[in-house]
N, C-alpha and C positions, 0 to 999 in steps of 0.2 A: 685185171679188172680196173675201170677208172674208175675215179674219187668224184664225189659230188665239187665242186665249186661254187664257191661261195662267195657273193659280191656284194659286199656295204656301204652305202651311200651314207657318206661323213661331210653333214651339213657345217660348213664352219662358222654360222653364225648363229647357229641353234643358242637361245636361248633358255631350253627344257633342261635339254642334255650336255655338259660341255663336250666342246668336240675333243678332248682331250681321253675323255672318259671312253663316246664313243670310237675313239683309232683304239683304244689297251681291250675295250671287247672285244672291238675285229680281230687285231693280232692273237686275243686269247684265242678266237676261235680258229686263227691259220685264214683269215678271208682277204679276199683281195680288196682294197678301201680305193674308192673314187671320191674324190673332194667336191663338193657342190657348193658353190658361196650363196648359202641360202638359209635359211630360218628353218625350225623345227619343222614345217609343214610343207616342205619342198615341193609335193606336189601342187599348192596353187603358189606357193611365191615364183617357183622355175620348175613349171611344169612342162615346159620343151627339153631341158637341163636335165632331167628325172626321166621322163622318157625315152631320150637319147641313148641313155645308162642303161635301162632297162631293153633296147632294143641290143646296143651292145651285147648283152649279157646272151638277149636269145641266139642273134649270128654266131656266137660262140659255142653255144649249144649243137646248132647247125650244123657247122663245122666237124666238130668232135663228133657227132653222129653221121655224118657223112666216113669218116678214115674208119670207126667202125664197125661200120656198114649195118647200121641201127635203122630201120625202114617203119613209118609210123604207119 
């Protein structure tokens, strides 16, 4: 059985969150971190940046349901 995956977008100029903080939640949780040089609100400061990431994530999905022949 495969494992969920988990992908976190690690603003590194988030003023909220440091991104220090956010990379030790991802690792806590085993997720895989994408760096976006963007502020807390990535989706309008690099909202192409954030999307990219997010489409990444779904072909990957694709993917993985395609080898295990997962038909929607």
């Amino acid at each position: 059985m495969e494992t969920s995956r988990i992908l976190v977008h690690g603003a590194t100029e988030d003023q909220m969150i440091p991104p220090q903080a956010e990379e030790f939640m991802a690792k806590r949780m085993g997720a895989e971190i994408r760096k976006v040089a963007s502020s807390h609100a990535a989706m309008i400061s690099k909202p192409k940046e954030l999307s990219n990431l997010i489409m990444s994530a779904v072909e990957s999905v694709g993917k993985s349901a395609k080898r295990t022949h997962i038909s929607a």
